[in-house]
One Martini backbone bead per residue (centre of mass of N, CA, C, O) as a GRO file, in nm:
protein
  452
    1UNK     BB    1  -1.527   3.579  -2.388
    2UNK     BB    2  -1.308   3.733  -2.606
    3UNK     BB    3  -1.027   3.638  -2.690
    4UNK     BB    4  -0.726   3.753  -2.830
    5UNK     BB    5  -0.493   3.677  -3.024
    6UNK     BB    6  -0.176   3.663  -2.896
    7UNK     BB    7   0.187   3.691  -2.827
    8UNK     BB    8   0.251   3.551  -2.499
    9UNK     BB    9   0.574   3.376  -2.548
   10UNK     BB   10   0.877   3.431  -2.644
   11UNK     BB   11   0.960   3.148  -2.529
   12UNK     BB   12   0.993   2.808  -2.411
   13UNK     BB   13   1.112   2.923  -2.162
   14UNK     BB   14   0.900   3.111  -2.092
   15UNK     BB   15   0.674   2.869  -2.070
   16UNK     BB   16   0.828   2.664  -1.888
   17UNK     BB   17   0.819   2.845  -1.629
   18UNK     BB   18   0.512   2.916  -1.610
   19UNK     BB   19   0.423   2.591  -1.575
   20UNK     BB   20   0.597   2.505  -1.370
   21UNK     BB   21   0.438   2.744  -1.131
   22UNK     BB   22   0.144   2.560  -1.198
   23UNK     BB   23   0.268   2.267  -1.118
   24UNK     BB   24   0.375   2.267  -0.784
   25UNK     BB   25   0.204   2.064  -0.659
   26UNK     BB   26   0.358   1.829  -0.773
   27UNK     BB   27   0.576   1.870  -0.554
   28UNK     BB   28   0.691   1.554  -0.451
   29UNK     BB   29   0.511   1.313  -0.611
   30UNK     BB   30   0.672   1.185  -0.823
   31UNK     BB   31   0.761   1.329  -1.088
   32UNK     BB   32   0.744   1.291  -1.438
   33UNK     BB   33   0.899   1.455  -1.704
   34UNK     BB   34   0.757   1.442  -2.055
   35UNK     BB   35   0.849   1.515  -2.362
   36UNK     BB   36   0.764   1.649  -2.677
   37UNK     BB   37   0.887   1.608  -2.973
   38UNK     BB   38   1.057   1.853  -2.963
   39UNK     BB   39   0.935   2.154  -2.870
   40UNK     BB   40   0.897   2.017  -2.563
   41UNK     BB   41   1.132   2.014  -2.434
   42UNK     BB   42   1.215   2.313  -2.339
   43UNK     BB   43   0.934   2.313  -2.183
   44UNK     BB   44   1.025   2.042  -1.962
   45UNK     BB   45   1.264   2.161  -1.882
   46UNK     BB   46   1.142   2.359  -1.679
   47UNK     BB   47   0.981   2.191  -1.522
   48UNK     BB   48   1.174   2.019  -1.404
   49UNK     BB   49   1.326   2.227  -1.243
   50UNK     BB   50   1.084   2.290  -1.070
   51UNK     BB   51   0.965   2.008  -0.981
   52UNK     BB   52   1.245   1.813  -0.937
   53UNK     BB   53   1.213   1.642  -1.200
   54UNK     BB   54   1.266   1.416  -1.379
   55UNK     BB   55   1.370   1.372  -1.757
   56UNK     BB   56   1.210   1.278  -2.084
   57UNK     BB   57   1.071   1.128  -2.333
   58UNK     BB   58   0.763   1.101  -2.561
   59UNK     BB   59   0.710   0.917  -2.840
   60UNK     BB   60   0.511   1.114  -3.114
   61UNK     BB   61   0.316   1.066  -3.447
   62UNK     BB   62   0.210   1.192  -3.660
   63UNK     BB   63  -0.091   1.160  -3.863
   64UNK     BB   64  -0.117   1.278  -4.218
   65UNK     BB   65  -0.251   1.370  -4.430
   66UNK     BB   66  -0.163   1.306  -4.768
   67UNK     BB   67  -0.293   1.596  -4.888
   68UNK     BB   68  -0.217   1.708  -4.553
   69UNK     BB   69  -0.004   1.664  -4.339
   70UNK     BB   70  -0.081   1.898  -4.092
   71UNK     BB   71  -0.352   1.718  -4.080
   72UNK     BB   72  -0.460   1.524  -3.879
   73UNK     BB   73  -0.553   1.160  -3.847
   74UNK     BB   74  -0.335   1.116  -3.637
   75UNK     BB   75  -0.127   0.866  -3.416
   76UNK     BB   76   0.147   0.740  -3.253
   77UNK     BB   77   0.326   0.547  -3.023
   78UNK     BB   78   0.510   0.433  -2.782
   79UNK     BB   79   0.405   0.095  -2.795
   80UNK     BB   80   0.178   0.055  -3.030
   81UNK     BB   81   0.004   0.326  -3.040
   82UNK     BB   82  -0.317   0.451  -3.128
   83UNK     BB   83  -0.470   0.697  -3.325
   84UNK     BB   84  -0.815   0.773  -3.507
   85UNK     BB   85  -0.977   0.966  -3.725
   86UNK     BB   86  -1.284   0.871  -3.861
   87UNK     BB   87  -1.389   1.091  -3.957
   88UNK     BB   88  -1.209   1.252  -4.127
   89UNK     BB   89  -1.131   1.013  -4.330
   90UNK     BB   90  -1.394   0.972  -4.449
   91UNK     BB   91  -1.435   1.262  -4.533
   92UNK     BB   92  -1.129   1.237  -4.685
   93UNK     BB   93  -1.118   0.947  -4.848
   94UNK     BB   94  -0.928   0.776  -4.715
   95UNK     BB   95  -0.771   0.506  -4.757
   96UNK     BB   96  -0.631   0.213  -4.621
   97UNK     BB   97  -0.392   0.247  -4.756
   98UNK     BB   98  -0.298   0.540  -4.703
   99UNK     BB   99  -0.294   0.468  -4.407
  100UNK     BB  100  -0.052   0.252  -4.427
  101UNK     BB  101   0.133   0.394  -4.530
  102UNK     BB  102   0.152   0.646  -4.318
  103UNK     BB  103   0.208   0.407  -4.065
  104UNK     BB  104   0.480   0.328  -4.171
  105UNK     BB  105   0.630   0.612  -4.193
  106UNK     BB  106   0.574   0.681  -3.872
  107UNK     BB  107   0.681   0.364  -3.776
  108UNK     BB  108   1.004   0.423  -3.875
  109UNK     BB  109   1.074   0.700  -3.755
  110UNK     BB  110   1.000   0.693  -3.480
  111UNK     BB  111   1.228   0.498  -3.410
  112UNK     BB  112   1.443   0.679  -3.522
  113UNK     BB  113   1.365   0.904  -3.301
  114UNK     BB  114   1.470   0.735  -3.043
  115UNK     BB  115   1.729   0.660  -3.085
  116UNK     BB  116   1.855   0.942  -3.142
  117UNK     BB  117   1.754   1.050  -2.837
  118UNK     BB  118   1.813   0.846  -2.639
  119UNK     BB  119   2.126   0.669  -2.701
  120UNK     BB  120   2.043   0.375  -2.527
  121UNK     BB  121   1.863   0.510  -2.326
  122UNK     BB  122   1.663   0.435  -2.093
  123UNK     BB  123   1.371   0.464  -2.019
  124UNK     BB  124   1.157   0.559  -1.732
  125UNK     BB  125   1.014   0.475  -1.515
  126UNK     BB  126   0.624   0.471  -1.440
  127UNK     BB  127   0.578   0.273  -1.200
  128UNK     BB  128   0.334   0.496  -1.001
  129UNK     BB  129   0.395   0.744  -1.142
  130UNK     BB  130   0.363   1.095  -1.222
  131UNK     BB  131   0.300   1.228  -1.554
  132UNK     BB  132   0.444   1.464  -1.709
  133UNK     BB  133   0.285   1.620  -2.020
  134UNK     BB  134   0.505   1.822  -2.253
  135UNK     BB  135   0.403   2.096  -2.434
  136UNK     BB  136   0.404   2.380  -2.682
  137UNK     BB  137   0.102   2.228  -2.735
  138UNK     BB  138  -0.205   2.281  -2.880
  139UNK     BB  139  -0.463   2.114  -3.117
  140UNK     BB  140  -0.614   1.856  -3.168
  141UNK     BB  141  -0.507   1.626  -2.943
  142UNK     BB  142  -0.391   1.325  -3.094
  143UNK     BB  143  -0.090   1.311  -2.975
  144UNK     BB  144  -0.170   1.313  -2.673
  145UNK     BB  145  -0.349   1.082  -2.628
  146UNK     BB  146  -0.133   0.859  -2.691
  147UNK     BB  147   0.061   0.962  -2.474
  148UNK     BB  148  -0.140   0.866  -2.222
  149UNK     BB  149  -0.154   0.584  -2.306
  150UNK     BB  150   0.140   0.500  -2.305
  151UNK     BB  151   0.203   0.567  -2.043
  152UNK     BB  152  -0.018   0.416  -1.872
  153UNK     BB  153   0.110   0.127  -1.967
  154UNK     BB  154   0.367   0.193  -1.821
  155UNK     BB  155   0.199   0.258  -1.532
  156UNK     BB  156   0.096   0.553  -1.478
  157UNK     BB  157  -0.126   0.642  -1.192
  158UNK     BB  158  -0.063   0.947  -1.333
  159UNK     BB  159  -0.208   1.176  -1.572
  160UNK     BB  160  -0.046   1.494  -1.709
  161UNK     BB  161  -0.147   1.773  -1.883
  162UNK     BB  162   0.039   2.033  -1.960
  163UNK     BB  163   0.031   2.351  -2.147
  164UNK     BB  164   0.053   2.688  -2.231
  165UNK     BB  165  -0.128   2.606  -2.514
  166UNK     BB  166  -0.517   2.617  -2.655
  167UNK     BB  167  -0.803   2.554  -2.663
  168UNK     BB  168  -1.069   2.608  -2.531
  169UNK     BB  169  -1.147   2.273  -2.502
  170UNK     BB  170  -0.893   2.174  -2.306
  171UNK     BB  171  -1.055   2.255  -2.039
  172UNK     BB  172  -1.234   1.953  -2.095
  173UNK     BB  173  -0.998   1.806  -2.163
  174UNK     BB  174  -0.829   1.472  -2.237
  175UNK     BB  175  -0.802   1.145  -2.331
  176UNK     BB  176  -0.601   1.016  -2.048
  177UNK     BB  177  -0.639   1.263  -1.885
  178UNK     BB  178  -0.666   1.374  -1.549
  179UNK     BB  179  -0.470   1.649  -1.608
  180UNK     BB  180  -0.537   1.995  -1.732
  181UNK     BB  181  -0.281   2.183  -1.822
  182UNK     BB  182  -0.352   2.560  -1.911
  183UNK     BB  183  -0.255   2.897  -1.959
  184UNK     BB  184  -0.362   2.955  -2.280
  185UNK     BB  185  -0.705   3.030  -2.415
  186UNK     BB  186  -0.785   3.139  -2.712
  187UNK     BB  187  -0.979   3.336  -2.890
  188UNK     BB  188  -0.903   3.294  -3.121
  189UNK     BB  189  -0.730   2.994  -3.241
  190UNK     BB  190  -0.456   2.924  -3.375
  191UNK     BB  191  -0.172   2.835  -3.418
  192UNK     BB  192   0.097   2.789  -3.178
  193UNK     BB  193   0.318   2.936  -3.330
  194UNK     BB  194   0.162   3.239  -3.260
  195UNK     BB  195   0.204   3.245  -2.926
  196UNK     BB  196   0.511   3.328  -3.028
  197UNK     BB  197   0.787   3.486  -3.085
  198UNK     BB  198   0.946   3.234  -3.063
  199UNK     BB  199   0.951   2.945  -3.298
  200UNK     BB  200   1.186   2.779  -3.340
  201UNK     BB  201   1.314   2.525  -3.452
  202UNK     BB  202   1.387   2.186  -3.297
  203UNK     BB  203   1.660   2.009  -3.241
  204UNK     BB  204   1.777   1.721  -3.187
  205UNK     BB  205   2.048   1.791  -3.039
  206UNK     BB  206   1.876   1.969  -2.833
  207UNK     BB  207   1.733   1.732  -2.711
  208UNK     BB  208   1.992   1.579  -2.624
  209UNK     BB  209   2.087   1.838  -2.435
  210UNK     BB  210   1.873   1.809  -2.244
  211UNK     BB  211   1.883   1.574  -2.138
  212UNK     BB  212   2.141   1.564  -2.036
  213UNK     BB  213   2.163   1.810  -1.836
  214UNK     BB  214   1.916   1.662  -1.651
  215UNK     BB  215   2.095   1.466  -1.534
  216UNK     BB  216   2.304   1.583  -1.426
  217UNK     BB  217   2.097   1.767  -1.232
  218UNK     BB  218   2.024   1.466  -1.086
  219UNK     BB  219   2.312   1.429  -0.981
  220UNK     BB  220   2.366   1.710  -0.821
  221UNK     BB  221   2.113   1.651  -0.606
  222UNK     BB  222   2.190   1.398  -0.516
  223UNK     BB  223   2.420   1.484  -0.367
  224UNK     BB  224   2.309   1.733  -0.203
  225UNK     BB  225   2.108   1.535  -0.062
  226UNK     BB  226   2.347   1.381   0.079
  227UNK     BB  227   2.294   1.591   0.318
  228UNK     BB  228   2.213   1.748   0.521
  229UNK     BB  229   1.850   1.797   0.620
  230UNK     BB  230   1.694   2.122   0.676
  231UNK     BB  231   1.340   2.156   0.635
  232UNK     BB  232   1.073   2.350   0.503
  233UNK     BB  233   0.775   2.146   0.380
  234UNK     BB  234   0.517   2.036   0.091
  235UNK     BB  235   0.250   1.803   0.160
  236UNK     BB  236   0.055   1.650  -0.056
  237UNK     BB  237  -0.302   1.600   0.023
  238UNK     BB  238  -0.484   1.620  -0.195
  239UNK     BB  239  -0.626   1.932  -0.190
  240UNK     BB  240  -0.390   1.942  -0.001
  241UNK     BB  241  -0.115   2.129   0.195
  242UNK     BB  242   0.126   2.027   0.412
  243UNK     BB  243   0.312   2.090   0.680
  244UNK     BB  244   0.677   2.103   0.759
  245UNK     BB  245   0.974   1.930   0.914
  246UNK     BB  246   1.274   1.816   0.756
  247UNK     BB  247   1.522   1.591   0.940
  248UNK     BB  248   1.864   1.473   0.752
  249UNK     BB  249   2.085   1.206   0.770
  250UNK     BB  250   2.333   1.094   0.655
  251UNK     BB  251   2.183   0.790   0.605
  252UNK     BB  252   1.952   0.695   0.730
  253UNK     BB  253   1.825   0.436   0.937
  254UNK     BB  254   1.543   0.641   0.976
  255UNK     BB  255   1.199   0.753   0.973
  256UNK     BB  256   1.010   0.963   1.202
  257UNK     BB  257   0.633   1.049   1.167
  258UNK     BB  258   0.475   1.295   1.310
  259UNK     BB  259   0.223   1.268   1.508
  260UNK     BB  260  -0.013   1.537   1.664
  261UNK     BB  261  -0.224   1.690   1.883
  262UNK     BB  262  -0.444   1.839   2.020
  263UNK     BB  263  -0.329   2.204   1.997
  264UNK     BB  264  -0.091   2.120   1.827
  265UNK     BB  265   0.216   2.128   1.663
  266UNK     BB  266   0.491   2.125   1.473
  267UNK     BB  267   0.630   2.315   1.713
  268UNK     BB  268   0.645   2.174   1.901
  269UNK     BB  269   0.846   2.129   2.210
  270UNK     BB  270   0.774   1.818   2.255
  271UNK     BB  271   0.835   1.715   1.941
  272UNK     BB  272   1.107   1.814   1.927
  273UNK     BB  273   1.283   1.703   2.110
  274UNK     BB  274   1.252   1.421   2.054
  275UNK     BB  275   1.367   1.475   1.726
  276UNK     BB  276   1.619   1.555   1.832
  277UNK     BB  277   1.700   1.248   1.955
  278UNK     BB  278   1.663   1.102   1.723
  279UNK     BB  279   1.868   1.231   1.558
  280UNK     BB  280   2.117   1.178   1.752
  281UNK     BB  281   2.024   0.870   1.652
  282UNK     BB  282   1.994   0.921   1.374
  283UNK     BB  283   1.741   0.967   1.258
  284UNK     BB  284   1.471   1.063   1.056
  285UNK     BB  285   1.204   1.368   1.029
  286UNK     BB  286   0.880   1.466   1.044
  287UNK     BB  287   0.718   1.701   1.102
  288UNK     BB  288   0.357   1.787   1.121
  289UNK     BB  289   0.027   1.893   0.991
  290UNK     BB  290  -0.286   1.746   0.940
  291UNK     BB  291  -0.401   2.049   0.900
  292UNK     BB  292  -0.539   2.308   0.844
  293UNK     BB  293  -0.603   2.612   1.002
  294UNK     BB  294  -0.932   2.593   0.888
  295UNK     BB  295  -0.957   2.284   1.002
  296UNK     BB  296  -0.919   2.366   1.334
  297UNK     BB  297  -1.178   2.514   1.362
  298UNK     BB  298  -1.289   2.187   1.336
  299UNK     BB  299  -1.317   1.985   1.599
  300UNK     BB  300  -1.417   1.734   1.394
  301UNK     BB  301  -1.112   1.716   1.308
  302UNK     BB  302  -0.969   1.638   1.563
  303UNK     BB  303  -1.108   1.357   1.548
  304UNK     BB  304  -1.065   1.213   1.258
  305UNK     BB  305  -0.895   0.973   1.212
  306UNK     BB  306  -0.889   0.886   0.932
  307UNK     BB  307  -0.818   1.169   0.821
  308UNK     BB  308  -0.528   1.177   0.958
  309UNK     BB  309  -0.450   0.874   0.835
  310UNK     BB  310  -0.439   0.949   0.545
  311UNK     BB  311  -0.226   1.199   0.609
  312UNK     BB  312  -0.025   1.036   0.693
  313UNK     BB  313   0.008   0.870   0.437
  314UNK     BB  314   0.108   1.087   0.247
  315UNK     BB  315   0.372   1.138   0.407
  316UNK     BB  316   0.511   0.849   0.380
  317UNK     BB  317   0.489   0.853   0.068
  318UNK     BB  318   0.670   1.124   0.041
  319UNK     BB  319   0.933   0.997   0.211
  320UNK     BB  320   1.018   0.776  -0.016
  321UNK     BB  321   1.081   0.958  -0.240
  322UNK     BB  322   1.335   1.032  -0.150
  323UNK     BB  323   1.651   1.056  -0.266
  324UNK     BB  324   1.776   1.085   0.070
  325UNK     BB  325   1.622   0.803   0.239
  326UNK     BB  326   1.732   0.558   0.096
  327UNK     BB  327   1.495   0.316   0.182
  328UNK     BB  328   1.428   0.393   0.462
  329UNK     BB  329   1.284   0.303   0.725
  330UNK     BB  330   0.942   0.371   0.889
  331UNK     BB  331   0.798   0.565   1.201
  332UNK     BB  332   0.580   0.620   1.408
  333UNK     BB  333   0.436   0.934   1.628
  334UNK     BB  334   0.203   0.945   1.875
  335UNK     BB  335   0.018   1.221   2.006
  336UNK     BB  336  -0.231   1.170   2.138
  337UNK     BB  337  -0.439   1.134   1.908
  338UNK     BB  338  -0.222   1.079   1.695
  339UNK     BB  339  -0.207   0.776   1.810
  340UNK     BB  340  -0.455   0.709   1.639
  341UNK     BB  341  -0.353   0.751   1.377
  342UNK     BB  342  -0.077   0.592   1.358
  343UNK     BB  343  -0.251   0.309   1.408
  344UNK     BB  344  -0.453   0.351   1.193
  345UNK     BB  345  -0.184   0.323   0.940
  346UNK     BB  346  -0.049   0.118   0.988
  347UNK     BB  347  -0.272  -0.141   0.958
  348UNK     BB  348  -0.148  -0.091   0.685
  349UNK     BB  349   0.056  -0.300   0.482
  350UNK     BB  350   0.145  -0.102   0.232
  351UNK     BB  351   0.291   0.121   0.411
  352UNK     BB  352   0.533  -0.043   0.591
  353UNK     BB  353   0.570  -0.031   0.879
  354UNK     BB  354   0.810  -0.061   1.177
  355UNK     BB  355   0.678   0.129   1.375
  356UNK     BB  356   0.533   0.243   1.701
  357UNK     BB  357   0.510   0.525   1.894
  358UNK     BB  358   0.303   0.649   2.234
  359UNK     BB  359   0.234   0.942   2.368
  360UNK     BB  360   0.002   1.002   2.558
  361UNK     BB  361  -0.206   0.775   2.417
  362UNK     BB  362  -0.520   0.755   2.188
  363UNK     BB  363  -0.564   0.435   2.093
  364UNK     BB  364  -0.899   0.421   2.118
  365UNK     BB  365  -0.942   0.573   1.833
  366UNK     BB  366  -0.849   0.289   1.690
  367UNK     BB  367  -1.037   0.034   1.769
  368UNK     BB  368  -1.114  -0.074   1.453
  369UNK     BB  369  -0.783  -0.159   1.401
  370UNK     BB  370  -0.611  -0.287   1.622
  371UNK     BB  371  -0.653  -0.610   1.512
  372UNK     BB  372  -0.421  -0.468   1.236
  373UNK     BB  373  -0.173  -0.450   1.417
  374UNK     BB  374   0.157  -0.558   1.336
  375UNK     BB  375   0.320  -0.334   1.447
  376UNK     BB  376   0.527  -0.238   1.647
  377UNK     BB  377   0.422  -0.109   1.987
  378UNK     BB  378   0.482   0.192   2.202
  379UNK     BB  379   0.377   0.249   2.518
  380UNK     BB  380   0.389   0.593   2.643
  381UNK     BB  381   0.300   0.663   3.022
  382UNK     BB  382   0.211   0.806   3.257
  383UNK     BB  383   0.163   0.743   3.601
  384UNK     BB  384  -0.058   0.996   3.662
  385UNK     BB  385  -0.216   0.882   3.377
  386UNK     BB  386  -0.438   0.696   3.461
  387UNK     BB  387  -0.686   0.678   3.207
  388UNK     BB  388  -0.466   0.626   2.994
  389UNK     BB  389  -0.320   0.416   3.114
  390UNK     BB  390  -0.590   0.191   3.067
  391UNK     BB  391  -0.597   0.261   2.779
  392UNK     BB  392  -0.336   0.103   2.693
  393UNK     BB  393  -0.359  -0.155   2.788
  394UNK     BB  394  -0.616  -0.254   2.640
  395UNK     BB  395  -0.496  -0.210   2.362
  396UNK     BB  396  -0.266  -0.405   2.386
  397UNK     BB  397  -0.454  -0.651   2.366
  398UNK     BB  398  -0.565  -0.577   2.072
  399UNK     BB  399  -0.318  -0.623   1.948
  400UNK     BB  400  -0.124  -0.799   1.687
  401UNK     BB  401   0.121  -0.741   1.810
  402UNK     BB  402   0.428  -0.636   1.934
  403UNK     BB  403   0.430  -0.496   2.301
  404UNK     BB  404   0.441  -0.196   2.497
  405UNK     BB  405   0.425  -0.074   2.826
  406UNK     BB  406   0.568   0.229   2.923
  407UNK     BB  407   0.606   0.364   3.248
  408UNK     BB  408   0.649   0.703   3.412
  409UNK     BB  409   0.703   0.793   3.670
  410UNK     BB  410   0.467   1.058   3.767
  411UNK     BB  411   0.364   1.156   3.482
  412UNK     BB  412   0.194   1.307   3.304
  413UNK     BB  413   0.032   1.380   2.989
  414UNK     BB  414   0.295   1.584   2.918
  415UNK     BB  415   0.556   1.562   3.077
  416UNK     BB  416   0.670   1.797   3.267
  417UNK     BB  417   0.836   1.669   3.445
  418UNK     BB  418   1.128   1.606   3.547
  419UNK     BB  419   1.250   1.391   3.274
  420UNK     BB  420   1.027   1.271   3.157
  421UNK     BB  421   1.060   1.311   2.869
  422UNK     BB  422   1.336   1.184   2.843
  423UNK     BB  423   1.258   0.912   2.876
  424UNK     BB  424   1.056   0.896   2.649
  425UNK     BB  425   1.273   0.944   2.423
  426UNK     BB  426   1.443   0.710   2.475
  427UNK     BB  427   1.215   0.509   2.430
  428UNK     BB  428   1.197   0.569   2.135
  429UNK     BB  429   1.482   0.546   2.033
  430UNK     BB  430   1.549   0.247   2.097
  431UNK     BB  431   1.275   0.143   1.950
  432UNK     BB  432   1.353   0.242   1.650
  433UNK     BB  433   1.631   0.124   1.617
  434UNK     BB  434   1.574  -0.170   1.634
  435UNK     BB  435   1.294  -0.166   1.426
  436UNK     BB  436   1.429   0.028   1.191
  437UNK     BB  437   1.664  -0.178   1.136
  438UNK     BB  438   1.578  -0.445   1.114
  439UNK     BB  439   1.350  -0.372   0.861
  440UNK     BB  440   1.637  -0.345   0.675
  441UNK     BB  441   1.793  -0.597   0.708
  442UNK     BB  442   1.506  -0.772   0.590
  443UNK     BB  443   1.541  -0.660   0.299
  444UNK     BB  444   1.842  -0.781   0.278
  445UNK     BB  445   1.885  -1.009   0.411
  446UNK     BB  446   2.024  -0.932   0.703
  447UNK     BB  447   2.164  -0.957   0.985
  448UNK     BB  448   2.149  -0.813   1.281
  449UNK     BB  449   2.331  -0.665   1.546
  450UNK     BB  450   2.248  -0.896   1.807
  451UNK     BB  451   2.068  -1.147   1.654
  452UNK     BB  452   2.247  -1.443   1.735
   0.00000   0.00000   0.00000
């Protein structure tokens, strides 16, 4: 189908926002957006606000023909990368003179325009992080290259490349991007800067202070994240997105994340009552649902440990990028099945788990990892839940790390039985303080009190 080119955007602002809201999956993500100089900064700073995340620049110069400078002939960008169109060089006679003349004077520029831009100010860390590359379009997708390749360089685990706009091969990738996000390929393409009513050249100064103005907006977040924080929250898990409900107290002593049994959810009331408890002991929750509801209808998700356990792992990882969670050790709490999902991502010693407990939990759903989970972990069995109950021993015996088992005389599965959930909660609470302020004060190097 033929689209035919025409001004489909105001202005860089009004691209940013509609881009924005393409890019929406990404939030919680830990992304930070990179701006191209200058046109692209306009339209990452509005990216940058939908997806709660820091901004930067990525300094890249396009490297243009000699006759005819509008036309790449490739780019460089910070960090001494490059890249070079050679055939074009070669149809278009560009001698190596020529080319080493135009990258000395586009590698003195780049230099200049970091100072201008930067003012001093150190580049964001990129690494780990999910690198979100944002330009105010595609043409050659030359400059665009480079930008992924230098990002790549820097740490970023992850490479997207952002545009309103570009041609419509854009949509088959770019070199050095995981993921190419483009709102519109008209066909034919023409300028970049024809499909916009405003087009306007952005100056050195309106980038700097769209930087500046970005840093305050991430200190004013920072404040207000540090408030109480009572919300419900979309976590990306590869595919999907799982829903949650993250409950934190100002600078919470540690996060404890609950996975849920079969049959239950996010809004479980025994696991909400449980979450209470913790959280009036300092400590922040996160309830969610490891599957989407019509992955709930194949009985066969409901028992696959591995993959709640992969999802529990998204889950964990992304309550440490808040920075309201501020480094706070994490704990794992995990209702029958649950628990056994709980123990299956504890085992991963990567995930850094501080703690474990697990309430009328199927430790023997994660049988084939027990015996690499060091991380402290109380099974709380009801007295009355007899086969449970010996299922929780066996596993005890097969834990590699330090456990226990506590029985609630009398409670059933479900710990229905007057005042037995109560119990089952104080028992979660004392264990998780304990293990989960250890495990922040051994990373501080701090001795807990009351364990000279």
């Amino acid at each position: 189908m033929v689209h035919l080119a025409g001004r489909v955007f105001e202005d860089r602002v009004d691209a940013g926002r509609r881009l924005g809201k393409r890019l929406a999956h990404l939030r919680g993500e830990g992304a930070v957006v990179l701006g191209l100089p200058r046109g692209g900064v306009p339209v990452a700073f509005e990216v940058a606000q939908e997806l709660h995340a820091p901004l930067d620049v990525i300094v890249v110069r396009k490297l243009g023909l000699p006759f005819q400078p509008e036309l790449a002939m490739g780019a460089i960008g910070e960090g001494g990368y490059e890249v070079v169109d050679r055939p074009l060089i070669a149809h278009a006679g560009v001698t190596d003179q020529e080319l080493h003349l135009v990258e000395a004077r586009e590698r003195s520029e780049l230099e200049s325009r970091v100072r201008r831009l930067r003012r001093g100010r150190d580049p964001l860390d990129l690494t780990g992080r999910v690198a979100v590359i944002v330009d105010d379009g595609i043409a050659t997708g030359a400059t665009a290259r480079v930008a992924c390749e230098a990002v790549r360089h820097k740490g970023a685990r992850r490479v997207v490349l952002a545009v309103p706009v570009g041609p419509p091969e854009v949509r088959h990738g770019v070199a050095g991007a995981d993921e190419v996000v483009v709102l519109e390929t008209p066909d034919p393409f023409l300028a970049v800067g024809y499909h916009y009513r405003d087009f306007a050249p952005t100056s050195d100064e309106e980038v700097v202070a769209l930087l500046a103005e970005a840093a305050r907006r991430d200190r004013r977040r920072a404040v207000e994240a540090a408030a109480d924080c009572d919300i419900d929250v979309e976590i990306p898990a590869g595919r999907v997105v799982l829903q949650g409900h993250l409950h934190l107290p100002d600078q919470p002593m540690g996060v404890v994340v609950f996975a849920h049994g079969s049959g239950s959810s996010r809004h479980s009331p025994r696991n909400r009552y449980v979450a209470s408890v913790l959280y009036d002991a300092g400590l922040g929750t996160l309830l969610l649902d490891l599957l989407t509801p019509a992955e709930e209808r194949d009985r066969a998700n409901v028992f696959d440990i591995q993959l709640l356990a992969d999802r529990l792992s998204a889950a964990v990882r992304w309550v440490r990028r808040r920075p309201d969670v501020g480094g706070a050790s994490v704990g794992l709490f995990g209702a029958s099945t649950g628990a056994g999902a709980a123990l299956w991502a504890a085992a991963d010693s990567d995930l850094d788990i501080a703690a474990v407990v697990s309430r009328g939990g199927r430790p023997d759903l994660a049988a084939p990892r027990l015996g690499s989970v060091t991380v402290p972990t109380l099974l709380i069995v009801g007295g009355a839940d007899t086969a449970v109950l010996r299922l929780n021993k066996k596993a005890a015996a097969e834990l590699a790390g330090p456990s226990r088992v506590s029985v609630v005389p009398g409670a059933t599965h479900l710990f229905e039985e007057p005042g037995a959930l109560a119990e089952a909660a104080l028992l979660a609470r004392d264990w998780f303080r304990h293990h989960l302020t250890a495990a922040k004060d051994h990373r501080r190097g701090t001795t807990p009190a009351g364990s000279r």
